[in-house]
N, CA, C and O atoms as a Tinker XYZ file with bonds, in Angstrom:
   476  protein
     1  N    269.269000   44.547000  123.965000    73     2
     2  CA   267.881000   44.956000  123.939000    64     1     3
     3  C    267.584000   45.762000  125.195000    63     2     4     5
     4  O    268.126000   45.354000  126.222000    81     3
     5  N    266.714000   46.977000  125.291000    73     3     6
     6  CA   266.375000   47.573000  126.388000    64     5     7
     7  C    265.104000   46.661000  127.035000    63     6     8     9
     8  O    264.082000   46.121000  126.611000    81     7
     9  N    265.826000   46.831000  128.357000    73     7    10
    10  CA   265.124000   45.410000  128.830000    64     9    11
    11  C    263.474000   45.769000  128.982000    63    10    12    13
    12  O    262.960000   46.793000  128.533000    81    11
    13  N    262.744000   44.675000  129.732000    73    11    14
    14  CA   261.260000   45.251000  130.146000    64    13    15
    15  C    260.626000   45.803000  128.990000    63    14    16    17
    16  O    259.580000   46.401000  129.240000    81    15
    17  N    260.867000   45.776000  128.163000    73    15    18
    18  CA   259.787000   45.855000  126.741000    64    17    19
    19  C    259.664000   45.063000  126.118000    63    18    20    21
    20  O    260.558000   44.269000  125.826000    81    19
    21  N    258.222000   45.022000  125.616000    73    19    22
    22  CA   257.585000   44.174000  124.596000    64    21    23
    23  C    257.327000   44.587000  123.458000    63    22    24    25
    24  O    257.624000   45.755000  123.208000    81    23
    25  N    256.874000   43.993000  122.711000    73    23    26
    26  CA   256.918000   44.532000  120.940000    64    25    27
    27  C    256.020000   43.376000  120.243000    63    26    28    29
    28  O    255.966000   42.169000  120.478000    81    27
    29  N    255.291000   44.231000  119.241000    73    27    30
    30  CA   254.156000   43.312000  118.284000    64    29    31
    31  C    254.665000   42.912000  116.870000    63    30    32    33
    32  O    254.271000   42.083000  116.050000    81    31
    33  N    255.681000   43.805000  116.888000    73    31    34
    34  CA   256.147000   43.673000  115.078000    64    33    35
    35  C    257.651000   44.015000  114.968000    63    34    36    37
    36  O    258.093000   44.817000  115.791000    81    35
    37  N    258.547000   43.457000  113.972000    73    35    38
    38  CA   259.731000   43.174000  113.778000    64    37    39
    39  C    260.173000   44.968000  113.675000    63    38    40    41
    40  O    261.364000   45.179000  113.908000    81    39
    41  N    259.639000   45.745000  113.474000    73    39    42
    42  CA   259.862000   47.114000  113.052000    64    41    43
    43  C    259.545000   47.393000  115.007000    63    42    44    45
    44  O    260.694000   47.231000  115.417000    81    43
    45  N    259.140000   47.534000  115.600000    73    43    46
    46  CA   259.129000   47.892000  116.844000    64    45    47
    47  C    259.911000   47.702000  117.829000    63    46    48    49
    48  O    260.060000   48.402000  118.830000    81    47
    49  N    260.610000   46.370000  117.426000    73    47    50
    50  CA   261.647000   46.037000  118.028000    64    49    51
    51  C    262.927000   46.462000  117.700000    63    50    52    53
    52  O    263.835000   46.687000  118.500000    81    51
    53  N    262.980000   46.615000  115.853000    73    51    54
    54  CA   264.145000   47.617000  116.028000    64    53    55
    55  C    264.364000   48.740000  116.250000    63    54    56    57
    56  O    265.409000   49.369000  116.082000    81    55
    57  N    263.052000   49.179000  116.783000    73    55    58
    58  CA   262.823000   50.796000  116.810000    64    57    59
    59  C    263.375000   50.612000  118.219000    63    58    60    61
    60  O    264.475000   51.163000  118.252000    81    59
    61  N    263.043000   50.019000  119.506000    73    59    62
    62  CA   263.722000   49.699000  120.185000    64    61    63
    63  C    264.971000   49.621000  120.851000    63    62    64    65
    64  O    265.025000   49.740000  122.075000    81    63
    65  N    265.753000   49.475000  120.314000    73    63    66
    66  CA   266.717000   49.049000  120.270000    64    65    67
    67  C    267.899000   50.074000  120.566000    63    66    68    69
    68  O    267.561000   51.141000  120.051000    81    67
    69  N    268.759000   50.163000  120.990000    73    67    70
    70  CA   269.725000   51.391000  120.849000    64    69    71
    71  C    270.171000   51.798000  119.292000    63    70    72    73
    72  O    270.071000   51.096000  118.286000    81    71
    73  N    270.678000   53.112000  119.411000    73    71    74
    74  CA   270.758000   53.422000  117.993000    64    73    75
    75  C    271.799000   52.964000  117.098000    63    74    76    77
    76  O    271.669000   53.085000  115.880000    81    75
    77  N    273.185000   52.265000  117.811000    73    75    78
    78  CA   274.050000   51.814000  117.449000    64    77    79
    79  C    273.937000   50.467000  116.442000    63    78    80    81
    80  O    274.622000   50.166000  115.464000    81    79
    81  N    272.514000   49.604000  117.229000    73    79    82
    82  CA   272.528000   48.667000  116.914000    64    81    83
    83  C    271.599000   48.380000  115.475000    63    82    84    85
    84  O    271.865000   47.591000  114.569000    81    83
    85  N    270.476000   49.264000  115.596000    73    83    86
    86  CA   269.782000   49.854000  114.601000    64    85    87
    87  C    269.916000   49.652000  113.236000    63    86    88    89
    88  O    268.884000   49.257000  112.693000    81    87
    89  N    270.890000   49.806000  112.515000    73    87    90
    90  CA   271.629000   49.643000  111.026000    64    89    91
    91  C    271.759000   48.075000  111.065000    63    90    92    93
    92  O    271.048000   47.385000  110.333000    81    91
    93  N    272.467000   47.648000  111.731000    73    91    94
    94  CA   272.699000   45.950000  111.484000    64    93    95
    95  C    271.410000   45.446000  111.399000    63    94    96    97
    96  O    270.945000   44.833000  110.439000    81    95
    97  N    270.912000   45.693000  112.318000    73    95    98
    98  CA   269.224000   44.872000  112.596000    64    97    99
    99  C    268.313000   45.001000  111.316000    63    98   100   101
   100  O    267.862000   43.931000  110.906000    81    99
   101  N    268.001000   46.040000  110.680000    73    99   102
   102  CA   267.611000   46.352000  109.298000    64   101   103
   103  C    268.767000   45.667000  108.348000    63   102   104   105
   104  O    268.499000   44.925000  107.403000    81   103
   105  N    269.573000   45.893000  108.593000    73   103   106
   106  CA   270.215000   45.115000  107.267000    64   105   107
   107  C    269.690000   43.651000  107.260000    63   106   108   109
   108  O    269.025000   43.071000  106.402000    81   107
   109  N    270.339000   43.064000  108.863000    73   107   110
   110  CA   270.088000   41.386000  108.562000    64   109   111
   111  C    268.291000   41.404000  108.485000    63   110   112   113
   112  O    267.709000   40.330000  108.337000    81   111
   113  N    267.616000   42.518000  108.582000    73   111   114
   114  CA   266.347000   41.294000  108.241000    64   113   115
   115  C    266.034000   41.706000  107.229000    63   114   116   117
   116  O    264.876000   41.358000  106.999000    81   115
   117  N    266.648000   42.576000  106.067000    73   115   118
   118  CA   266.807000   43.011000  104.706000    64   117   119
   119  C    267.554000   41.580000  104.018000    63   118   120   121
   120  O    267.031000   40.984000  103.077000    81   119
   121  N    268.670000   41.208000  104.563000    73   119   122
   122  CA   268.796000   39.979000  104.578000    64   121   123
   123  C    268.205000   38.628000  103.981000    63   122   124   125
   124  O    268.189000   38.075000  102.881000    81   123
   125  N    267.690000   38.355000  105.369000    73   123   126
   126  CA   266.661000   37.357000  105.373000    64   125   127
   127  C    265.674000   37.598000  104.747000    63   126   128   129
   128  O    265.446000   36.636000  104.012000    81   127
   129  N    264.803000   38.524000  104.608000    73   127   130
   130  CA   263.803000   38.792000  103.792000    64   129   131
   131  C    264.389000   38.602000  102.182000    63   130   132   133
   132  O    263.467000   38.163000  101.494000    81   131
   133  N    265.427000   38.766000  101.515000    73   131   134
   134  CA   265.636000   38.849000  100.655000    64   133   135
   135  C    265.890000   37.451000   99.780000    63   134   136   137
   136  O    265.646000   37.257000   98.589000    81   135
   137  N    266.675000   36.201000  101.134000    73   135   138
   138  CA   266.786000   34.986000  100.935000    64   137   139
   139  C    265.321000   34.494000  101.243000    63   138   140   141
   140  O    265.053000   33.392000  100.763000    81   139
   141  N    264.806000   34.819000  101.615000    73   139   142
   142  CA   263.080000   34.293000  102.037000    64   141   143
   143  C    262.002000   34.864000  101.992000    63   142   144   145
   144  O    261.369000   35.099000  103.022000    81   143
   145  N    261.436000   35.313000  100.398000    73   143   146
   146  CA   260.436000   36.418000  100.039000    64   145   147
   147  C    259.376000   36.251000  100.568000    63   146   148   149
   148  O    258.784000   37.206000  101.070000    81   147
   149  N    258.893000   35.047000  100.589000    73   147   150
   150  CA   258.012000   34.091000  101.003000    64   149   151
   151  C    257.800000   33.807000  102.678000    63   150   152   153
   152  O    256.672000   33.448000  103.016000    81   151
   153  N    258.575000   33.916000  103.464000    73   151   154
   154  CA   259.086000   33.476000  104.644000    64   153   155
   155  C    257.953000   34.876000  105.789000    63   154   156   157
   156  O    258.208000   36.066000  105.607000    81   155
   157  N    257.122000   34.580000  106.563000    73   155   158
   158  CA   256.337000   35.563000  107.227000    64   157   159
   159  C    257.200000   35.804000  108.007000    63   158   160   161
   160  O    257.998000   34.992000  108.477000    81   159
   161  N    257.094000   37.495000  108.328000    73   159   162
   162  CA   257.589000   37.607000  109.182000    64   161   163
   163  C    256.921000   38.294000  110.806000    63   162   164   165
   164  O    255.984000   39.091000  110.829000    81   163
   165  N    257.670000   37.755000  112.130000    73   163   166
   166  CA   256.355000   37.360000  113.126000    64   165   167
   167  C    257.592000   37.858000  114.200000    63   166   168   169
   168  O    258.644000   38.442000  113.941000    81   167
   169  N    257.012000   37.365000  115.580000    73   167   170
   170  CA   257.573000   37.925000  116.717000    64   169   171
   171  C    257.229000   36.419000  117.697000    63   170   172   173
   172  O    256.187000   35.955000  118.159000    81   171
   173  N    258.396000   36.059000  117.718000    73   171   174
   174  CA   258.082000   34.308000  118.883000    64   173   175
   175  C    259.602000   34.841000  119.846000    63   174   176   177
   176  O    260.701000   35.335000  119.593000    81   175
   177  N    258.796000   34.356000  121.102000    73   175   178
   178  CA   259.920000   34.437000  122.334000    64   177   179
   179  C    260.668000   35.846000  122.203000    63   178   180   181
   180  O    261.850000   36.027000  122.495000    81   179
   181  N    259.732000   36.867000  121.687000    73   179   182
   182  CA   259.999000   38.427000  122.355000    64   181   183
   183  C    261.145000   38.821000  120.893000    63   182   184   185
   184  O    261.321000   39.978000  120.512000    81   183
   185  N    261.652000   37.900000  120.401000    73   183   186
   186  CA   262.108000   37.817000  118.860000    64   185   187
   187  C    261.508000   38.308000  117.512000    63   186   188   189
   188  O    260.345000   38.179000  117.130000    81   187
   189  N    262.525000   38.885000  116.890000    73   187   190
   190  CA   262.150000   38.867000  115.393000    64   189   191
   191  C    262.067000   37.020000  115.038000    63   190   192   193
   192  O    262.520000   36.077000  115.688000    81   191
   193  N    261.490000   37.045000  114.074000    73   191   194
   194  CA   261.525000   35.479000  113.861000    64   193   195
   195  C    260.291000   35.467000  112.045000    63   194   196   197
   196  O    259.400000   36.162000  111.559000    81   195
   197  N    261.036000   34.252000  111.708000    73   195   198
   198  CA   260.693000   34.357000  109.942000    64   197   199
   199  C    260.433000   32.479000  109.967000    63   198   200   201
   200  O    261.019000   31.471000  110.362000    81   199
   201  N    259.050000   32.903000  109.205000    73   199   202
   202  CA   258.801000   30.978000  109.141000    64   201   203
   203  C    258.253000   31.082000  107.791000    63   202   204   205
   204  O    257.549000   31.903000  107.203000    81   203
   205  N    258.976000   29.655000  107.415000    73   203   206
   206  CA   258.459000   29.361000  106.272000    64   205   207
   207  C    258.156000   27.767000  106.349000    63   206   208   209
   208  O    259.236000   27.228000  106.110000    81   207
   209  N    256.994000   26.598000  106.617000    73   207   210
   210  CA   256.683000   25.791000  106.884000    64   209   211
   211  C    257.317000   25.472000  108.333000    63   210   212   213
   212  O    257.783000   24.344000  108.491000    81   211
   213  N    257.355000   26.211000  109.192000    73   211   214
   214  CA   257.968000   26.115000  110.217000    64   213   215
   215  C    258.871000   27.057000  110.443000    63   214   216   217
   216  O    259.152000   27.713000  109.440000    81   215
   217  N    259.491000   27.384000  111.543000    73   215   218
   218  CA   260.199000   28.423000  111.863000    64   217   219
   219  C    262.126000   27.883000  110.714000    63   218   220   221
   220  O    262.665000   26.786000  110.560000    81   219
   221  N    262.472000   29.117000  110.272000    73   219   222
   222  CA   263.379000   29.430000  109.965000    64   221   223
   223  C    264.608000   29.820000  110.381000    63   222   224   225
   224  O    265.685000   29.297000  110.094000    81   223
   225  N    264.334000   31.074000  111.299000    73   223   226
   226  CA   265.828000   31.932000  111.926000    64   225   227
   227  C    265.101000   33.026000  112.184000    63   226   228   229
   228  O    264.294000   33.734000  111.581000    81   227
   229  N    265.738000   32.960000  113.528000    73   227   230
   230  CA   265.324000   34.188000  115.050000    64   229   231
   231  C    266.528000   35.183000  114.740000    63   230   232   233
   232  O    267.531000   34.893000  114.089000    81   231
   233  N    266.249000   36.368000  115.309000    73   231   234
   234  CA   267.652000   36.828000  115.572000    64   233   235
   235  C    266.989000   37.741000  117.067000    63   234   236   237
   236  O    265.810000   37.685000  117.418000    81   235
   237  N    268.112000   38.567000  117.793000    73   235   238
   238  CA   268.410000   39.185000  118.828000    64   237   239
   239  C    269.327000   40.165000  119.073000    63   238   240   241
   240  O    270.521000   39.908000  118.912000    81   239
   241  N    268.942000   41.341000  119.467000    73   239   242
   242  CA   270.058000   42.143000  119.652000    64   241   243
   243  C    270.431000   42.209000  121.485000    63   242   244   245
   244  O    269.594000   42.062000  122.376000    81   243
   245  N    271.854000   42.460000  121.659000    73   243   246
   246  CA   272.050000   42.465000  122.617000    64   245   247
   247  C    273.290000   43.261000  122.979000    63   246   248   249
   248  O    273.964000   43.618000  122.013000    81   247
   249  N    273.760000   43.638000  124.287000    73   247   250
   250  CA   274.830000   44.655000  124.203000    64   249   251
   251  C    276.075000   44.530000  123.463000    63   250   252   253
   252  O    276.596000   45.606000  123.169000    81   251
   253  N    276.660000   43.504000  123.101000    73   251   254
   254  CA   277.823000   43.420000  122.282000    64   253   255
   255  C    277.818000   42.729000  120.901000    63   254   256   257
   256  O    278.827000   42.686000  120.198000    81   255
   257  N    276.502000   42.132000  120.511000    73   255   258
   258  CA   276.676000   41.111000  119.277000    64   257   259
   259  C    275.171000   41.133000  119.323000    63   258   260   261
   260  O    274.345000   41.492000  120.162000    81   259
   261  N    275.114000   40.570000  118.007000    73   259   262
   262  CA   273.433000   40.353000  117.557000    64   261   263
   263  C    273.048000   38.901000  117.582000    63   262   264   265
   264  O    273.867000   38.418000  116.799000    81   263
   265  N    272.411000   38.066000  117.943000    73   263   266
   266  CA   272.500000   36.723000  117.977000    64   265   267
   267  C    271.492000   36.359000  117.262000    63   266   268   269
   268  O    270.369000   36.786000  117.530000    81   267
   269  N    271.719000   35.486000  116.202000    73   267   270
   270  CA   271.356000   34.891000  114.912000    64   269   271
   271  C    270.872000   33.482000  115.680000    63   270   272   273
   272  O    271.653000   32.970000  116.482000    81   271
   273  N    269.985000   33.062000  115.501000    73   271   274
   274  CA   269.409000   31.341000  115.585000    64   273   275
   275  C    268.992000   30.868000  114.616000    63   274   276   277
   276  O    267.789000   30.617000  114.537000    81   275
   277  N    269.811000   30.617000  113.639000    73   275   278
   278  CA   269.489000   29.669000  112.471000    64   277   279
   279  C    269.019000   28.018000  112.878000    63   278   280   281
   280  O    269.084000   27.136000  112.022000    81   279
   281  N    268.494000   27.711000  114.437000    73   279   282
   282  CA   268.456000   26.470000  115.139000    64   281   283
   283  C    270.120000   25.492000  114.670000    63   282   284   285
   284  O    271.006000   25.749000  113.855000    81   283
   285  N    269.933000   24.417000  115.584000    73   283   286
   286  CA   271.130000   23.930000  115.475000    64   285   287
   287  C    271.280000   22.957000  114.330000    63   286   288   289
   288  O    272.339000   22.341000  114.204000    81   287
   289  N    270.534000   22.830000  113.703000    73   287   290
   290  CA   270.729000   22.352000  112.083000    64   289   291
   291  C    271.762000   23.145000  111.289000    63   290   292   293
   292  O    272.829000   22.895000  110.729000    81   291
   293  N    270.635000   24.691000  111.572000    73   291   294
   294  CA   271.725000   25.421000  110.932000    64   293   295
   295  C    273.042000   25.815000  110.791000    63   294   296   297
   296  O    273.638000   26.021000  109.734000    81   295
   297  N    273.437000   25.903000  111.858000    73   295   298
   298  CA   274.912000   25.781000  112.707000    64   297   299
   299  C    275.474000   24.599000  112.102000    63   298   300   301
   300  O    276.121000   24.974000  111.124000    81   299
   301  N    275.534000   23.207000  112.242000    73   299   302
   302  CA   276.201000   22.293000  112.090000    64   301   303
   303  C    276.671000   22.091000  110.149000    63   302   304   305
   304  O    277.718000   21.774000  109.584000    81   303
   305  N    275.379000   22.442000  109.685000    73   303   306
   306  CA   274.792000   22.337000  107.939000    64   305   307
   307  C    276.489000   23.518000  107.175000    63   306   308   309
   308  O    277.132000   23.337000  106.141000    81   307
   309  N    276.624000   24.434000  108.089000    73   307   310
   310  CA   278.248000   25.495000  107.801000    64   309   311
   311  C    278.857000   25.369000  109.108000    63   310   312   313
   312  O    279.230000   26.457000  109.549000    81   311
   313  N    279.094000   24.284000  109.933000    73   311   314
   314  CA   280.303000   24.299000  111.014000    64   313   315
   315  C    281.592000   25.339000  110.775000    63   314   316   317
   316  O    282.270000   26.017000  111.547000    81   315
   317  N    281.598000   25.139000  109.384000    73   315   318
   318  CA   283.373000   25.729000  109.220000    64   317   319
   319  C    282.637000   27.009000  109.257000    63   318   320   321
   320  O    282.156000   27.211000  110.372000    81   319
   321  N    282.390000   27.965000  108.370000    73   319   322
   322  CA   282.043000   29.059000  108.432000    64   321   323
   323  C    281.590000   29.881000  109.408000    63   322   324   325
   324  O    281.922000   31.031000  109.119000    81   323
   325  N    280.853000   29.829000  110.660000    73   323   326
   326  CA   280.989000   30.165000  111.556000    64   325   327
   327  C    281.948000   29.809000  112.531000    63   326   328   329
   328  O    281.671000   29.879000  113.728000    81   327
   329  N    283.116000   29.413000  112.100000    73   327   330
   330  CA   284.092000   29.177000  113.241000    64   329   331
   331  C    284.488000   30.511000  113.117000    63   330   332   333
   332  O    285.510000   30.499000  113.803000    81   331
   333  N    284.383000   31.495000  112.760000    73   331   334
   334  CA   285.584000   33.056000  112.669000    64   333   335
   335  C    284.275000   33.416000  114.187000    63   334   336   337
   336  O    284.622000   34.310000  114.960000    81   335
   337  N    283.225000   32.867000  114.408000    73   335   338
   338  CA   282.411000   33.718000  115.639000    64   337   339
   339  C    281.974000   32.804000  116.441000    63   338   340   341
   340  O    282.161000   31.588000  116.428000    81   339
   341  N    281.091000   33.781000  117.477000    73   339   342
   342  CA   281.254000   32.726000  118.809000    64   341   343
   343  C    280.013000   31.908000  118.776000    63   342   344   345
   344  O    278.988000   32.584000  118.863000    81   343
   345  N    279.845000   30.618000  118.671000    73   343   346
   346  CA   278.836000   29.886000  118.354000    64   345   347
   347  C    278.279000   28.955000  119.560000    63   346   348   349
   348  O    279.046000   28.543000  120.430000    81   347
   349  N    276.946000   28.661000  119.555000    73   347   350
   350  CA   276.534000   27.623000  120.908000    64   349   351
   351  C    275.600000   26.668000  119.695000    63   350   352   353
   352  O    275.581000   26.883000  118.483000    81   351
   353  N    274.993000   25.767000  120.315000    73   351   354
   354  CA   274.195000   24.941000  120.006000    64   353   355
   355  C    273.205000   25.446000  118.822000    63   354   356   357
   356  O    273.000000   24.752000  117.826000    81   355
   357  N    272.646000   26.643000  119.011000    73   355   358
   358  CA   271.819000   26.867000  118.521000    64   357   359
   359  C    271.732000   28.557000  117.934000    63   358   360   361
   360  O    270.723000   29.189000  117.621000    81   359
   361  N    272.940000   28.927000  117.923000    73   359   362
   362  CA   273.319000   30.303000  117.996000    64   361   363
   363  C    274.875000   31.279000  117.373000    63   362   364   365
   364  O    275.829000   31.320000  118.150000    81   363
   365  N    274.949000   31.700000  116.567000    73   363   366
   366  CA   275.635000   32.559000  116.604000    64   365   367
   367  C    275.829000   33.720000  116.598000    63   366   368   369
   368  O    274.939000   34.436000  116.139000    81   367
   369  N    277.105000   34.346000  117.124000    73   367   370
   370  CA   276.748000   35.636000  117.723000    64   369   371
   371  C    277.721000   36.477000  116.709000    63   370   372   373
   372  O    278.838000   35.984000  116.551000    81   371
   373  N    277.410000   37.777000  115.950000    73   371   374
   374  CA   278.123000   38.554000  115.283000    64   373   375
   375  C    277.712000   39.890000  116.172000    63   374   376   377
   376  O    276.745000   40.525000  116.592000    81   375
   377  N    279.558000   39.834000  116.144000    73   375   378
   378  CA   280.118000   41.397000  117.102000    64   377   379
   379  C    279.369000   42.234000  116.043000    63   378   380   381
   380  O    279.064000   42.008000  114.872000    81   379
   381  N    279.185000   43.261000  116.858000    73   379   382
   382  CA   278.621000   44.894000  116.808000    64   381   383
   383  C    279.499000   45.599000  115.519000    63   382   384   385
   384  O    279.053000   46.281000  114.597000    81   383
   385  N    281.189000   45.103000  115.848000    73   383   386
   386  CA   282.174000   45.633000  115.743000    64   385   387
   387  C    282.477000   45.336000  114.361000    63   386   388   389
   388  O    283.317000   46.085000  113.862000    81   387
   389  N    281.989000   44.404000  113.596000    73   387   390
   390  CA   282.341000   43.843000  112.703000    64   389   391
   391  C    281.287000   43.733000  111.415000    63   390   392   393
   392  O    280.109000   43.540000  111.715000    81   391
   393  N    281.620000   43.840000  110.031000    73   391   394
   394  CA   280.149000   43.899000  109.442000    64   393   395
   395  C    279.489000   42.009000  109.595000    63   394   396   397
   396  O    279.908000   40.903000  109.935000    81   395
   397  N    278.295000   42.632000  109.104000    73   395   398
   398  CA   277.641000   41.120000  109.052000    64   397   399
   399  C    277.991000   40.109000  108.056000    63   398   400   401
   400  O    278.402000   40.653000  107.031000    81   399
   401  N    277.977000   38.792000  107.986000    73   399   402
   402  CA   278.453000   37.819000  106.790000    64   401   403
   403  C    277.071000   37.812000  105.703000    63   402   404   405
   404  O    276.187000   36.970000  105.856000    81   403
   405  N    276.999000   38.903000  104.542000    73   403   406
   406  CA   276.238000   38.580000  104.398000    64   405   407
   407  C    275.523000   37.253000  103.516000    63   406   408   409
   408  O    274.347000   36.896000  103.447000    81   407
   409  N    276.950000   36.620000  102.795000    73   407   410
   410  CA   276.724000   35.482000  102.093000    64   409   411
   411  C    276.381000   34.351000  103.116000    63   410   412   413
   412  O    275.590000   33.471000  102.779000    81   411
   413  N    276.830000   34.349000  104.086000    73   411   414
   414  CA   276.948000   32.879000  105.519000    64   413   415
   415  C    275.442000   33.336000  105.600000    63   414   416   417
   416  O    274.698000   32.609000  104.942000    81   415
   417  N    274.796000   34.426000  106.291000    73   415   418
   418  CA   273.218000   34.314000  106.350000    64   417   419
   419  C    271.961000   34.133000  105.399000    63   418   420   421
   420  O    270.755000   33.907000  105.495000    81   419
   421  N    272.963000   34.369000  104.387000    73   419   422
   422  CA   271.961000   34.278000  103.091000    64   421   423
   423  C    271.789000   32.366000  102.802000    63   422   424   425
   424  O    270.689000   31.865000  102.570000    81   423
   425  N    273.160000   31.491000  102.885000    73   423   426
   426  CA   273.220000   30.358000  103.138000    64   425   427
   427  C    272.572000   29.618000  103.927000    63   426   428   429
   428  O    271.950000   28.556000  103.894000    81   427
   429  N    272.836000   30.367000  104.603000    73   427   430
   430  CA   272.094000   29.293000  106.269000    64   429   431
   431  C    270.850000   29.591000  106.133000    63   430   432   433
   432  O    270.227000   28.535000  106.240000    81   431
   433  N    269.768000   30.913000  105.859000    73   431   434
   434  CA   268.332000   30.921000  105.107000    64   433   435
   435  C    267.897000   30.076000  104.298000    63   434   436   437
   436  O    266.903000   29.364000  104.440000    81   435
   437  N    268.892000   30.135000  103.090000    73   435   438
   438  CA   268.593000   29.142000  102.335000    64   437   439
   439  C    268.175000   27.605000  102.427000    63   438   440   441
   440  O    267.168000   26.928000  102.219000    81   439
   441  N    269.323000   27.442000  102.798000    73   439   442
   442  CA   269.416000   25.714000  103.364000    64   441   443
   443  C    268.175000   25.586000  104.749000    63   442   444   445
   444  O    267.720000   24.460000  104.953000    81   443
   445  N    267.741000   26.614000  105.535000    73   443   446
   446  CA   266.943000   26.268000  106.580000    64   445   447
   447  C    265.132000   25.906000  105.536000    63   446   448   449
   448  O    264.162000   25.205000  105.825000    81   447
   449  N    265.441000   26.791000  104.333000    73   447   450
   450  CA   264.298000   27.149000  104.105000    64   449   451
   451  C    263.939000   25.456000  103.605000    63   450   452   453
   452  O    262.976000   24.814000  104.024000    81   451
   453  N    264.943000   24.967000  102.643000    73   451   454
   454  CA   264.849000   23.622000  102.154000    64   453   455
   455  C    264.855000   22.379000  102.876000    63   454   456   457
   456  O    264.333000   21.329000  102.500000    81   455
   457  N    265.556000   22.602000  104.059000    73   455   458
   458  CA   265.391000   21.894000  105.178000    64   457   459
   459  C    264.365000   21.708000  105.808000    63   458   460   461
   460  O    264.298000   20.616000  106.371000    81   459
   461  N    263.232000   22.622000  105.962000    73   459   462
   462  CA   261.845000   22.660000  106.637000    64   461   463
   463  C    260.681000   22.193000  105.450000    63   462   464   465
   464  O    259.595000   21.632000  105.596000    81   463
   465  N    261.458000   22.720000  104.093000    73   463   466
   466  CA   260.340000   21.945000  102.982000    64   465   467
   467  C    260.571000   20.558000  102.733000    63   466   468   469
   468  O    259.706000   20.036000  102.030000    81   467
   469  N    261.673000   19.679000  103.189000    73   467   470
   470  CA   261.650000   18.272000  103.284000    64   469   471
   471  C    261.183000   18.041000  104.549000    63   470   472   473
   472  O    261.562000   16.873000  104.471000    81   471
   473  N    260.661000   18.097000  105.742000    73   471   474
   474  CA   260.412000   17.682000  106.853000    64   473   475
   475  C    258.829000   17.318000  106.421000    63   474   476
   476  O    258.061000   16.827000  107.248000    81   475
């Protein structure tokens, strides 16, 4: 992300963004929007970010990888499947270099979305 800027709407931020990174960022929230028609989409902690009875999945662009926060539900709910990338608590990160998973994000939407409608 180019640092020292702020942004009101998920389109501003990818406008933002370097141009490289640009295409992925529209795809995954073509993505998510697509697993979550329903799901608003908003701007929390300088983030794209999508809630549906509660927050869903953040994402982030950054110089080498885009970082996905499906929270750490999400992560654990496909442990195996994100083992091919680099994962933290609450985060995984898909290289620049590589296309996006788009069935693993469409999953992990899914399951977040049903996960927040039982809470």
């Amino acid at each position: 992300m180019k640092s020292g800027k702020t942004f009101n709407s998920v389109e501003e931020y990818i406008a933002m963004q370097d141009d490289i990174v640009q295409p992925k960022l529209v795809q995954l929230r073509q993505l998510i929007k697509k697993a979550a028609p329903k799901a608003e989409e908003t701007v929390s902690y300088q983030m794209p970010a999508y809630r549906l009875n509660g927050i869903l999945v953040y994402f982030a662009a950054f110089k080498k990888h885009i970082g996905f926060f499906p929270t750490p539900s999400g992560i654990k709910q496909f442990k195996e499947d994100p083992a091919a990338y680099d994962t933290s608590k609450g985060t995984i990160r898909f290289p620049l270099d590589t296309p996006l998973p788009a069935n693993l994000i469409r999953d992990i939407v899914k399951f977040r979305i049903r996960e927040n409608h039982w809470r």
